[in-house]
C-alpha positions in Angstrom: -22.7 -21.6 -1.2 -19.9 -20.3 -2.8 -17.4 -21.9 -5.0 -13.3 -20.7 -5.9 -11.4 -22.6 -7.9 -7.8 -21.7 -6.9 -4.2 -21.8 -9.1 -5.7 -20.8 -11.9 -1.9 -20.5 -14.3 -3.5 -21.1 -18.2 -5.4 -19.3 -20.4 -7.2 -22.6 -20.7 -8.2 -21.8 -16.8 -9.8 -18.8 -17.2 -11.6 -20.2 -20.2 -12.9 -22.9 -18.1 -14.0 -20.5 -15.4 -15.8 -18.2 -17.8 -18.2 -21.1 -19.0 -18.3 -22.6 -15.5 -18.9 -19.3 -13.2 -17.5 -20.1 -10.1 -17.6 -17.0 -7.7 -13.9 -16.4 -7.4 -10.8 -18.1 -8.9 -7.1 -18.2 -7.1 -3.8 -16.6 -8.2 -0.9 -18.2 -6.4 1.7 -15.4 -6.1 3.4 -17.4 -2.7 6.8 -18.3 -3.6 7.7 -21.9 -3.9 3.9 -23.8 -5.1 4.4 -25.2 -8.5 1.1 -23.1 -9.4 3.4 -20.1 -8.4 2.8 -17.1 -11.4 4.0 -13.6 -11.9 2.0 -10.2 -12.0 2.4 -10.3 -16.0 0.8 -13.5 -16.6 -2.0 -12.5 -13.7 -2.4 -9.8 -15.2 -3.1 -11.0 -18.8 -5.3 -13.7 -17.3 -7.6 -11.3 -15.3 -8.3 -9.2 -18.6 -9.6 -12.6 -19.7 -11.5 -13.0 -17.2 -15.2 -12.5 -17.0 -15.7 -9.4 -14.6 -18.8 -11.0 -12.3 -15.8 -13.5 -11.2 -13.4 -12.2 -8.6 -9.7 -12.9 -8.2 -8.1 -13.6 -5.2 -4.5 -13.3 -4.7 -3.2 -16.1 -2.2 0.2 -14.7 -0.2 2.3 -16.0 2.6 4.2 -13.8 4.3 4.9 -11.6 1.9 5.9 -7.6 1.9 2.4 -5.8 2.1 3.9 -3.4 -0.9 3.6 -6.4 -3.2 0.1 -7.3 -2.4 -1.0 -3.7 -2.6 0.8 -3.7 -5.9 -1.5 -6.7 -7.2 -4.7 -4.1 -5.9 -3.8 -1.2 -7.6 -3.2 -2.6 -11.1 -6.2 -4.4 -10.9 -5.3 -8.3 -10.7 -6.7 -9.0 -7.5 -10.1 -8.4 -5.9 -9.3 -10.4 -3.0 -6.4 -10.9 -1.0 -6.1 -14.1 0.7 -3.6 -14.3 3.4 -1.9 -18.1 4.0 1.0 -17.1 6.5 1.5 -16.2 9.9 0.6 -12.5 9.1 -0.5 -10.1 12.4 -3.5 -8.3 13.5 -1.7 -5.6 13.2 -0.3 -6.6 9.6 -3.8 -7.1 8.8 -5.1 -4.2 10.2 -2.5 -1.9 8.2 -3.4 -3.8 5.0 -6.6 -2.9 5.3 -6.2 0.8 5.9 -4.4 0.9 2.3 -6.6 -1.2 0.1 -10.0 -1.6 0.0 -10.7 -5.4 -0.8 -11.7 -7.9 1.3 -9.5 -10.0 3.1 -8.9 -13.6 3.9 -7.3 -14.9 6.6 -6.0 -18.2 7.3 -6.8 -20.8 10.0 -7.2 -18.1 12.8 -9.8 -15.5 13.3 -8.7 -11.8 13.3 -11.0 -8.8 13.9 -9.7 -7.1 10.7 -9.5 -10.2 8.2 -13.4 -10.5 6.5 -13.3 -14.1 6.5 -11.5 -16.9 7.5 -10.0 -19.5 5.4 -9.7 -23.2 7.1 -7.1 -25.4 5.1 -4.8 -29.0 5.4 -1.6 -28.4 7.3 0.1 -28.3 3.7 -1.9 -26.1 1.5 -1.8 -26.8 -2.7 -1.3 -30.8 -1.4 -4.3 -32.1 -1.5 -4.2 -33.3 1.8 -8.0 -33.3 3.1 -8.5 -31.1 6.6 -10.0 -32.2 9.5 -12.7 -30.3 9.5 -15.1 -31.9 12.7 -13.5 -29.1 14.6 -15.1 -26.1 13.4 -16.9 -23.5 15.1 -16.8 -19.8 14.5 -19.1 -17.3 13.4 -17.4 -15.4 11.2 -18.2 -16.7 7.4 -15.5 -19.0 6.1 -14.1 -20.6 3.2 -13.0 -24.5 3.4 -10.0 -25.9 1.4 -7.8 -28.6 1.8 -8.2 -32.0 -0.6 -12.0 -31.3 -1.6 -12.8 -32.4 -5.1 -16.2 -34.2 -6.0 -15.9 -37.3 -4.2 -16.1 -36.2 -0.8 -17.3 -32.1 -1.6 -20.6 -33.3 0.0 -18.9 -33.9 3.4 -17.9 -30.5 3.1 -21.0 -28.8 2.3 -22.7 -30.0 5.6 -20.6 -27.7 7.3 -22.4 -24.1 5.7 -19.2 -22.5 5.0 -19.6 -19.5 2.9 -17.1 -21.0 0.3 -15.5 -24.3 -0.2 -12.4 -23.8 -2.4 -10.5 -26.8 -4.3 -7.1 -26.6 -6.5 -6.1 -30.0 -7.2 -9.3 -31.1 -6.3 -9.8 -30.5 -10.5 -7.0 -31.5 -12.0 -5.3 -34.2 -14.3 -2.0 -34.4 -14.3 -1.0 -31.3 -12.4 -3.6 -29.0 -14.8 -7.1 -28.3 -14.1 -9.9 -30.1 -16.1 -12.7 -28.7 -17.4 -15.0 -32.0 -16.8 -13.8 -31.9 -13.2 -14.2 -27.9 -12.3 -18.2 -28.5 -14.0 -18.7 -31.5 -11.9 -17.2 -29.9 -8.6 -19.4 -26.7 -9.2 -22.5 -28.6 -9.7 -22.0 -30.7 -6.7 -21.3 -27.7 -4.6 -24.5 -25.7 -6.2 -26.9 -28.8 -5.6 
């Protein structure tokens, strides 16, 4: 199973995530999260970055020239998709970059994996997840951290991804991210 640790924003982060080795970490480029960061700092932070970890940028509805932007200078790997983009979005997306794709909450023929979340994403807010059957591979999010990651690795999802799930005080923590890894990699 895998493991992302999303709105990664320090240097401290990437630091963290270097030691730790989760398989991907999370950019937040969608506007209004208060783990919200620009191209510039991405970018610095992905040259820190160990190269056998993947980036994923997270967007919500967002102009597909900016995502491919993030592809072609090299501070994504991934693109994860959080809106209410189209098939046909999608589909267009994937003509012009060649990343994988995530999708949010519903499954599109062109998105590589699906992404199952809480109604408000970056809360903390845990999903209902007793609802779940695709069979497509999927990542999980939504108010995991290492209390209740267990619950969430019955399900076999390909990924389960956490934000504040590892932090103190707004910020992740390195005691937390171990913890959560080793928990998911049990």
């Amino acid at each position: 199973m895998k493991v992302k640790i999303c709105g990664m924003r320090r240097k401290e982060d990437i630091l963290y995530a270097n030691i730790l080795k989760p398989d991907y970490i999370g950019f937040i480029f969608a506007e209004g999260f208060k783990r919200q960061i620009s191209y510039d700092l991405a970018y610095e932070l992905k040259n820190m970055l160990d190269k056998d970890i993947k980036a994923v940028g997270v967007y919500i509805n967002q102009p597909m020239e900016y995502i491919i932007e993030a592809v072609d200078k090299k501070i994504i790997d991934m693109i994860q998709l959080h809106g209410n983009e189209s098939d046909e979005y999608i589909k267009e997306l994937k003509e012009k970059v060649d990343v994988p794709i995530i999708n949010v909450y519903r499954i599109s023929e062109y998105a590589d994996y699906v992404l199952y979340d809480g109604k408000n994403p970056g809360s903390g807010e845990v999903f209902d997840y007793k609802d779940i059957d695709i069979k497509k591979p999927f990542f999980i999010a939504g108010g995991i951290n290492i209390d209740n990651v267990f619950e969430f690795k019955k399900l076999s999802a390909y990924c389960i991804d956490t934000s504040s799930g590892v932090e103190v005080n707004g910020f992740k923590d390195f005691s937390k991210m171990e913890e959560f890894i080793r928990r998911v990699r049990l």
